[in-house]
N, C-alpha and C positions, 0 to 999 in steps of 0.2 A: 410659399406654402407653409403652413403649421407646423411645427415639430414640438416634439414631446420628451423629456428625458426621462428616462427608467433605468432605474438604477439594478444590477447586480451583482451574484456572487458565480464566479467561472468554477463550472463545474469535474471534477474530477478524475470520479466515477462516472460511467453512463451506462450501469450496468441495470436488468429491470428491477432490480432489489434497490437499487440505491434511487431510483425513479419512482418509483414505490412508497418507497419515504418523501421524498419531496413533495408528491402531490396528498399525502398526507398529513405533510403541512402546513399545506394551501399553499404551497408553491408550484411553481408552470415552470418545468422543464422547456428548455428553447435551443434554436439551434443557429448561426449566422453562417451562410455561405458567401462568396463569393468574395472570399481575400487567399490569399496563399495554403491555407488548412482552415476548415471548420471550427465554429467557436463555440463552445457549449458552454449555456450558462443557466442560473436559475433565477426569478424573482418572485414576490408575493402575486400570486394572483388579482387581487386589488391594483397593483400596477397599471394592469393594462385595461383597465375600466374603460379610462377617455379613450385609450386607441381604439377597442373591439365594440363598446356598448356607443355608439357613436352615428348618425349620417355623416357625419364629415371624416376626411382623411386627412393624414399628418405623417412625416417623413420622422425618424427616430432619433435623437442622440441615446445611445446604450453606452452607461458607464457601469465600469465592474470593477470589481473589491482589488483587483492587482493593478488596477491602473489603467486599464485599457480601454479605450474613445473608440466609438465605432457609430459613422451615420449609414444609416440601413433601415428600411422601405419592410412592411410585412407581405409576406408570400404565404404564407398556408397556416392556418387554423385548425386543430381538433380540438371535438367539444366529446363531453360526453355526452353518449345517447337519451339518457336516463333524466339524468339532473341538469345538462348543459355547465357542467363544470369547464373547465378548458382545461387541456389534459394535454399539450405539445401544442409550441410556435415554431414556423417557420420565418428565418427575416433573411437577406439580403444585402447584404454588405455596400456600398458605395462612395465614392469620391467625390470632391464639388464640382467639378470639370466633368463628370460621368455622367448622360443621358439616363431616366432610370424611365420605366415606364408603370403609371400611376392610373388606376380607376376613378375617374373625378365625378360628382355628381354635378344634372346639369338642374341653371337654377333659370326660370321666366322672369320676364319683364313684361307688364302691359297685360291689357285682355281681348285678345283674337275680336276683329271686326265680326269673324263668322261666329263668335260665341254669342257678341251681342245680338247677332240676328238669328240666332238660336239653337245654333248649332251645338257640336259638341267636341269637347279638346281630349284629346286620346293620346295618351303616349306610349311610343314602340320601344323608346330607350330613356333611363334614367341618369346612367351615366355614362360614360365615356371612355372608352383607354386611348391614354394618350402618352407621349412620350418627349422629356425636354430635362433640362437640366433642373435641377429639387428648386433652384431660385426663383426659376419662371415662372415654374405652375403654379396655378389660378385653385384657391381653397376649394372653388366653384367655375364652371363655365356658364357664364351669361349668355341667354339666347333673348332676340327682342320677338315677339310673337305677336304685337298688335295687327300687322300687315294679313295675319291670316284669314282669309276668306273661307267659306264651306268649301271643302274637299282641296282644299289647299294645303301642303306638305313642308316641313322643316326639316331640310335634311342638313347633314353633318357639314358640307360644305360651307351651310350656313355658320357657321360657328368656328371657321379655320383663325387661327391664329399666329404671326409669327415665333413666338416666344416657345411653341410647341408642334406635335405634330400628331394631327388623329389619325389612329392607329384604326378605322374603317374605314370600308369603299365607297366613293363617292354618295352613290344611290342609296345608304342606308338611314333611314326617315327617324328623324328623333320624335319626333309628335305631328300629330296631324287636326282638323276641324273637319267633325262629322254629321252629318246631316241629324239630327235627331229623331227619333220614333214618330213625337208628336207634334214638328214642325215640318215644315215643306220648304225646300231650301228656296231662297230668294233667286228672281230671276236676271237671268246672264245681262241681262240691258242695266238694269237698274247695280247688279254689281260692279258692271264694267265701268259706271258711270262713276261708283264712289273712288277706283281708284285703278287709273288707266295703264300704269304699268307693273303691272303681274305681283302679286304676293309670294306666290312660292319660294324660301326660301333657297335659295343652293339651285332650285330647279335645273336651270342650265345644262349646269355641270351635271348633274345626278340622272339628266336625259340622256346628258352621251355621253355616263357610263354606261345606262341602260343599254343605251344603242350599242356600245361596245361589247357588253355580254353576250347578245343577241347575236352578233356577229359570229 
């Protein structure tokens, strides 16, 4: 995965006067959890351009004015309401050996058989939580979707990976091929014919989960 360094200065004060001035100087007050005590520090707001103004995700090197190296994942975001300034970061502290868990966008490959017969491709989920060590994860999760026929379903199953682990249930549909308004979907002979063993992604598995819900 990507990473990014942003450099800082450790903050002191975290009083609202002394936060008051920094974001009055186009600085973004920030905060790191998840090491022995909290790290409060500040940078240019410019900084975090590539991380926040971004589709893609990137794990952090944060380096700051006394010395201190810290890799850490973002967790929480405020913006202002008004202007969309960024007005507090949350990040997240971590280890290289430490699973972290990461929202990954997912990326296609190919174009749904059911698209070219007229269908339509809809997607229920964009990205992903998933969970694995910052080396493994994938900038992107590739899905191959040509296999899709009308009313055929990609679910997460489809997309499992060893190097991580998705953090949803079986049965939850990343995109699907839907029948269109102003075509009629092609009939079951002539689909069965193009390609005799089953499109549906993950299907399978994501039936007995289903079945297991139900249960």
């Amino acid at each position: 995965m990507k990473s990014l360094t942003i450099k800082g200065s450790k903050r002191e004060s975290v009083g609202k006067k002394a936060t008051k001035a920094l974001r009055n100087a186009g600085e973004v007050p920030c905060v790191v959890y998840g090491g022995k005590e909290a790290v409060h520090f500040n940078a240019p707001e410019i900084s975090f351009k590539n991380l926040v103004y971004t589709p893609d995700v990137h794990t952090v090197n944060l380096e700051l004015n006394d010395g201190t190296k810290l890799n850490a994942v973002l967790q929480d975001i405020q913006f202002h309401p008004v202007t969309d300034a960024i007005l507090h970061m949350d990040f997240y502290q971590f280890e290289d050996d430490q699973p972290i868990t990461m929202e990954i966008p997912v990326e296609t490959e190919g174009i749904p058989k059911g698209v070219k017969n007229g269908g339509v491709l809809r997607f229920n989920l964009r990205r992903l939580y998933v969970r694995g060590l910052a080396k493994n994860l994938p900038d992107t999760i590739k899905i191959n979707i040509t296999k899709l026929k009308i009313g055929n379903k990609f679910y997460v199953t489809g997309a499992t990976s060893e190097d991580y682990k998705i953090l949803h249930p079986d049965n939850t549909v990343i995109c699907q091929v839907r029948t269109s308004r102003n075509v009629a979907a092609i009939g079951a002979e002539e689909d069965d014919d193009e390609d005799e063993d089953g499109t549906t992604e993950g299907a399978e598995a994501a039936e007995g989960a289903e079945a297991k819900s139900e249960e």
